[in-house]
Backbone bond lengths (Angstrom), bond angles and torsions (degrees), N, CA, C in turn:
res aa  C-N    CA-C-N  psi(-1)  N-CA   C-N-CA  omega(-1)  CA-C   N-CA-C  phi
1 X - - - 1.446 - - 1.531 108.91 -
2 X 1.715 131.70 135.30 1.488 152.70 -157.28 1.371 82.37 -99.40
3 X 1.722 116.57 110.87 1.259 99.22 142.43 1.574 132.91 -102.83
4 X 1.185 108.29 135.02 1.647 133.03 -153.86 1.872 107.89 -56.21
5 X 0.956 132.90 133.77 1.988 123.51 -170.90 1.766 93.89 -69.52
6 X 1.410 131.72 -25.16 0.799 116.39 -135.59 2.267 95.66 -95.49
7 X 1.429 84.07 -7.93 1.900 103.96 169.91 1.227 113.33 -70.19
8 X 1.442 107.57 -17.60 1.613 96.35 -178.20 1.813 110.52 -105.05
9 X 1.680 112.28 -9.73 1.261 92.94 153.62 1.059 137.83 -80.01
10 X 2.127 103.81 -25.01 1.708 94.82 176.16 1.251 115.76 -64.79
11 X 1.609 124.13 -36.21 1.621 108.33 -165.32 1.868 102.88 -70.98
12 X 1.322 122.92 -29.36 1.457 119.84 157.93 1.275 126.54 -24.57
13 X 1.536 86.64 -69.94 1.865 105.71 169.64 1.673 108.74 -44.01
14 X 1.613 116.00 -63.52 1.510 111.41 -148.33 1.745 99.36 -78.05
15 X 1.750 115.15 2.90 1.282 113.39 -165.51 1.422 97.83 -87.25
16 X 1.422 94.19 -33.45 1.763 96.97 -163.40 1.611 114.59 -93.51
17 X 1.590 111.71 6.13 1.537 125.13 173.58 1.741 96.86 -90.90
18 X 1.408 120.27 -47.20 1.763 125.03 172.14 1.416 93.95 -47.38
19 X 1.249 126.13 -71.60 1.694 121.38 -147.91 1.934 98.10 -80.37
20 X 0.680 104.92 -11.86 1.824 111.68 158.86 1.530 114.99 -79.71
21 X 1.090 140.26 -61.40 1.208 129.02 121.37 1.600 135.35 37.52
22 X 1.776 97.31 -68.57 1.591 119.31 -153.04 1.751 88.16 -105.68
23 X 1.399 119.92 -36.55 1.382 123.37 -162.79 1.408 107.69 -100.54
24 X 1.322 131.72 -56.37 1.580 120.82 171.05 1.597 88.76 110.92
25 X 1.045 162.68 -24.84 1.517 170.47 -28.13 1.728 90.79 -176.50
26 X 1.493 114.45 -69.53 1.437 115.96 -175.51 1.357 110.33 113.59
27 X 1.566 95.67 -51.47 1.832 106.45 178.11 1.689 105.98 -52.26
28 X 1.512 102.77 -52.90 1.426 88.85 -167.79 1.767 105.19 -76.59
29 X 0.833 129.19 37.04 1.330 139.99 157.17 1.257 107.51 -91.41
30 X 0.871 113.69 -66.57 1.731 115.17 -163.31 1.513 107.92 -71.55
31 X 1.062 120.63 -16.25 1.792 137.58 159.58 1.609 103.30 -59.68
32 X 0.851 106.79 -59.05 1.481 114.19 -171.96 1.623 106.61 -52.82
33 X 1.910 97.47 -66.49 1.733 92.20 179.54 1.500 122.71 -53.63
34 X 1.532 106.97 -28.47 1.593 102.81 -173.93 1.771 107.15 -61.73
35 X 1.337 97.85 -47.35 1.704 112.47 -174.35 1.900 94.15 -46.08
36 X 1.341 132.56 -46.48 1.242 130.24 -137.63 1.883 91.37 -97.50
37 X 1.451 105.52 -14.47 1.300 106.01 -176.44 1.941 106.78 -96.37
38 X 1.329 108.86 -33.34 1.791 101.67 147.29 0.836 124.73 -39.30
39 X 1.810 115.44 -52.47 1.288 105.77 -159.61 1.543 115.92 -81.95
40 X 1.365 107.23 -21.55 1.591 119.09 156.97 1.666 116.51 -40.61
41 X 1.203 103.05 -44.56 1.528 116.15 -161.72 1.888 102.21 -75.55
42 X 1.491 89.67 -39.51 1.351 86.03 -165.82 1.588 110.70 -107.42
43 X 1.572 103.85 32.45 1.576 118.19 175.38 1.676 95.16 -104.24
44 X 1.270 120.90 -40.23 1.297 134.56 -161.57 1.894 102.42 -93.09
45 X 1.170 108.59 -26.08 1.458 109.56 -171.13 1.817 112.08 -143.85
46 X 1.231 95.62 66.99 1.336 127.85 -164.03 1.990 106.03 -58.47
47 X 1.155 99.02 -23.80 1.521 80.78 -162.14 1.944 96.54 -116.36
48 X 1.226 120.44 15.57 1.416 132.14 179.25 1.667 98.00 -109.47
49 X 1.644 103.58 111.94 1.143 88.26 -177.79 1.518 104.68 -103.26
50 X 1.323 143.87 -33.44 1.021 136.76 -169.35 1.905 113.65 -70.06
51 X 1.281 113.19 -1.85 1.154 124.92 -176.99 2.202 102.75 -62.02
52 X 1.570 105.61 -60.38 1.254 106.24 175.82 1.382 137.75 -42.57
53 X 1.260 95.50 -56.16 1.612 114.77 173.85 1.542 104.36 -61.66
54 X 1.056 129.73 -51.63 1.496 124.02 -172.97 1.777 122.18 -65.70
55 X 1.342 91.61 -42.26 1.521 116.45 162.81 1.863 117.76 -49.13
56 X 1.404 92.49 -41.23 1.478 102.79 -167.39 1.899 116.58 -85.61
57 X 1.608 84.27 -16.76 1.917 108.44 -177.63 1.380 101.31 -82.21
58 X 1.550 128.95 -45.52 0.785 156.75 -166.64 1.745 93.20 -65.39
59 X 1.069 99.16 -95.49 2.021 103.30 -179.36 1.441 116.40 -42.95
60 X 1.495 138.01 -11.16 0.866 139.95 -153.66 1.268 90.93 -111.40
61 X 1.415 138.10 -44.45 1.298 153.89 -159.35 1.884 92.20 -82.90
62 X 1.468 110.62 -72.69 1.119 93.73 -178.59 1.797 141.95 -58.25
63 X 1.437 99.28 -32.75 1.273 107.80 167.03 1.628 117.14 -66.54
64 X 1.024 123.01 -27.10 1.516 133.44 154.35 1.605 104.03 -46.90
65 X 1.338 120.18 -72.63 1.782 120.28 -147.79 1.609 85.94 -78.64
66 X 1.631 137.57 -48.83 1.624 107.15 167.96 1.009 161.68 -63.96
67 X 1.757 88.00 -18.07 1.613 101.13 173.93 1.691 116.81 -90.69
68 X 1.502 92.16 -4.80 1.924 87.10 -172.00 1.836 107.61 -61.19
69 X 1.636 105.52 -35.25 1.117 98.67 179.63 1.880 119.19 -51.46
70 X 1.404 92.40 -52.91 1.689 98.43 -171.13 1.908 110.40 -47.05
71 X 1.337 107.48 -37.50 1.629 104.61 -153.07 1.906 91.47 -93.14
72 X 1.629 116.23 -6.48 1.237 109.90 168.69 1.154 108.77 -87.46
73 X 1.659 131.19 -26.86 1.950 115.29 171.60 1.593 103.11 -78.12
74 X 1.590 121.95 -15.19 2.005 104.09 179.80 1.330 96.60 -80.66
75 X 1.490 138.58 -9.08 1.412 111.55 169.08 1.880 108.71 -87.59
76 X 0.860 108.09 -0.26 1.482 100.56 -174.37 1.829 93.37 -110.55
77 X 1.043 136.63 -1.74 1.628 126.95 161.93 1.339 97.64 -46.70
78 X 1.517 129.82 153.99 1.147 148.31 139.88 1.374 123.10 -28.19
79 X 1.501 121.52 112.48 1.487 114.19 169.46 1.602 109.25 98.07
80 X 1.494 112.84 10.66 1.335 120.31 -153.51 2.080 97.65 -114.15
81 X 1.210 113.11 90.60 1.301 108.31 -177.40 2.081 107.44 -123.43
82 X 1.517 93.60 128.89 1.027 105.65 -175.81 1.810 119.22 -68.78
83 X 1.059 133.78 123.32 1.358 126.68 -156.52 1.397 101.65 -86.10
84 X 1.136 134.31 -27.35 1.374 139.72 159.04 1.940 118.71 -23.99
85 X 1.617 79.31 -51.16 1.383 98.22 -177.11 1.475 122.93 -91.42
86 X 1.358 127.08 19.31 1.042 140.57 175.45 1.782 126.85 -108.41
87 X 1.375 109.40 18.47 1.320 110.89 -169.53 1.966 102.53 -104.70
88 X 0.848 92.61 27.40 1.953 108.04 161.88 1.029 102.43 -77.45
89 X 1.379 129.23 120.89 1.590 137.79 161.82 1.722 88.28 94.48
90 X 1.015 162.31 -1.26 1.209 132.56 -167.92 1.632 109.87 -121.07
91 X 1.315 118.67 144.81 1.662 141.83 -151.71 1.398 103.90 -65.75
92 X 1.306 133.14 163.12 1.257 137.58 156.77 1.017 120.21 -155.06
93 X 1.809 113.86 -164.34 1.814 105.47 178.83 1.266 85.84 -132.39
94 X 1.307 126.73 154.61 1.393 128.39 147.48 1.751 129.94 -71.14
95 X 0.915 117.96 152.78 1.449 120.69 -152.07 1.514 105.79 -118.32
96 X 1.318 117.45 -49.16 1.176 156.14 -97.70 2.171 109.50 -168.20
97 X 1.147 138.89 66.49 1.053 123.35 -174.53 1.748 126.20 -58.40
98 X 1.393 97.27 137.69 1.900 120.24 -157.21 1.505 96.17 -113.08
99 X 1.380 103.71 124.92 1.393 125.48 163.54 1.093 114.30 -115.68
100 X 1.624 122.35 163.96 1.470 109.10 173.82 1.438 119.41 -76.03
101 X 1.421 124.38 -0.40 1.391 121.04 -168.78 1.615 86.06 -115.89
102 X 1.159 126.81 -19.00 2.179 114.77 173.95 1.161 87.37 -151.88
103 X 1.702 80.30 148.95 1.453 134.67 -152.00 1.539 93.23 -95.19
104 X 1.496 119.26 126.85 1.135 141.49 -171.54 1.772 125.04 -99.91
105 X 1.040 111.34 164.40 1.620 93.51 174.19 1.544 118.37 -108.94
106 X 1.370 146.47 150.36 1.167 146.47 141.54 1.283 126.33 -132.71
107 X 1.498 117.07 169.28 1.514 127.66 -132.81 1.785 65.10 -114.90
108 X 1.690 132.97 162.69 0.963 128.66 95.09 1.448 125.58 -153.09
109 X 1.486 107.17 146.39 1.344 120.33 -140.67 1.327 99.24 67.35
110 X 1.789 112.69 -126.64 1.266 111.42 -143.90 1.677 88.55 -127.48
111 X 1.556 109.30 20.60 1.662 99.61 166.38 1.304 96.29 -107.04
112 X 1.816 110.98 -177.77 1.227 104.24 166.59 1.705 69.21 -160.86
113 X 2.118 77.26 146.38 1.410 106.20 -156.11 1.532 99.32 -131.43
114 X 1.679 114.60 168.43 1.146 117.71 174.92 1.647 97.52 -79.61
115 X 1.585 124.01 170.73 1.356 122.92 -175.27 1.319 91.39 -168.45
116 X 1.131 107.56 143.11 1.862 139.82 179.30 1.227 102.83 -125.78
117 X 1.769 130.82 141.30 1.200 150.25 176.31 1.690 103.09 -139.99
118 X 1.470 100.11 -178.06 1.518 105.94 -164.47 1.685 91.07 -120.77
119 X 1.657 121.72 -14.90 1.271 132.07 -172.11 1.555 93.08 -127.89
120 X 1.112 87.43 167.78 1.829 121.07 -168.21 1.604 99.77 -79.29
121 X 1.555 129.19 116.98 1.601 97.01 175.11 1.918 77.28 -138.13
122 X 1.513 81.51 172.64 1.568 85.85 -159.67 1.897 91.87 -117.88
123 X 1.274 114.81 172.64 1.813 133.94 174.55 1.684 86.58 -43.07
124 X 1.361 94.97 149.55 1.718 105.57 162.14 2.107 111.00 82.50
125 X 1.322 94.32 -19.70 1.421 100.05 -163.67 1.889 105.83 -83.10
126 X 1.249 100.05 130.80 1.899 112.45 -169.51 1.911 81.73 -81.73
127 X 1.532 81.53 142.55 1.884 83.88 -176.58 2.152 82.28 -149.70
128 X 1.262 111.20 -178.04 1.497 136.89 -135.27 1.533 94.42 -147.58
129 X 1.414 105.76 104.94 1.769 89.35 -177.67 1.773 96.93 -96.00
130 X 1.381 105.10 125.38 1.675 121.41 -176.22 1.378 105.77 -86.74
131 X 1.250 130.16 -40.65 1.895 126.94 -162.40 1.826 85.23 -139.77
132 X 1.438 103.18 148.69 1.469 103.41 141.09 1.637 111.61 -137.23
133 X 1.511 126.39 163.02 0.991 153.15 145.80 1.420 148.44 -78.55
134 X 0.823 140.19 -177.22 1.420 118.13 171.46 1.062 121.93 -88.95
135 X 1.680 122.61 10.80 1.390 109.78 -179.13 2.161 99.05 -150.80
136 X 1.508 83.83 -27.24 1.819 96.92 179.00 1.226 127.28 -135.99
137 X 1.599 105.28 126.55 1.384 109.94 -173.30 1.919 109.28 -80.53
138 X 1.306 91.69 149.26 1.997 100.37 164.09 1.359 98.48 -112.29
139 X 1.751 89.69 139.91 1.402 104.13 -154.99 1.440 89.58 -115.37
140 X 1.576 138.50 173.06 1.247 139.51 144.21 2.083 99.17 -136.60
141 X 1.304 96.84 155.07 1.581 98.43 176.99 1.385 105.86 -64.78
142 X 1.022 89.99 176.63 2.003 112.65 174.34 1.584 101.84 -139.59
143 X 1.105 122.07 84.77 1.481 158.24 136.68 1.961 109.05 -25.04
């Protein structure tokens, strides 16, 4: 049995509509449709291969540069708070042991994040997330 090029953009496509899905992001949305519009391209026009990929760069790019505007005024509507950005003040465990010279891991709630401290804390230890970033929390113990 021939399998067809144009199978490996849809399952691309339907992979990257699931993990859009899980993240809320948008981007990987528009990844997904571009992928599903290759695979259109290259269901219908089977023996052009550079047609998909370009097609798919193409939709991905544009649906990116118009929609960035829209999903940057729904975070600024009223009442509109990103939960990402809400883990200031709230408890955790460490996962992961944090020094001040490497960056450690902790759980809180049900993410688990990179974390920086100014003290040594070890696995098991309840810590206080003080600052966040876009990628690492500062932690202090809870004593």
């Amino acid at each position: 049995m021939e399998l067809s090029f144009w199978w490996f953009w849809l399952i691309a496509g339907i992979l990257l509509l699931v993990a859009e899905m899980v993240t809320g992001t948008f981007y990987l949305l528009w990844l997904g449709v571009s992928a599903l519009v290759a695979a259109a391209l290259a269901y219908f026009f089977p023996d052009s291969f550079w047609l998909p990929p370009l097609a798919a760069s193409i939709t991905g790019v544009l649906l990116m540069l118009f929609t960035k505007p829209l999903t940057a005024r729904a975070r600024q509507v009223k009442g509109y708070s990103d939960p990402v950005l809400q883990l200031t003040n709230q408890q955790g465990e460490v996962l992961e042991p944090i020094t001040p010279s490497r960056l450690g891991i902790v759980r809180v709630g049900t993410e688990v994040w990179s974390a920086s401290a100014q003290e040594e804390l070890a696995p098991g230890q309840r810590v206080l997330v003080v600052h966040q970033s876009s990628t690492v929390l500062q932690v202090v113990p809870i004593k």
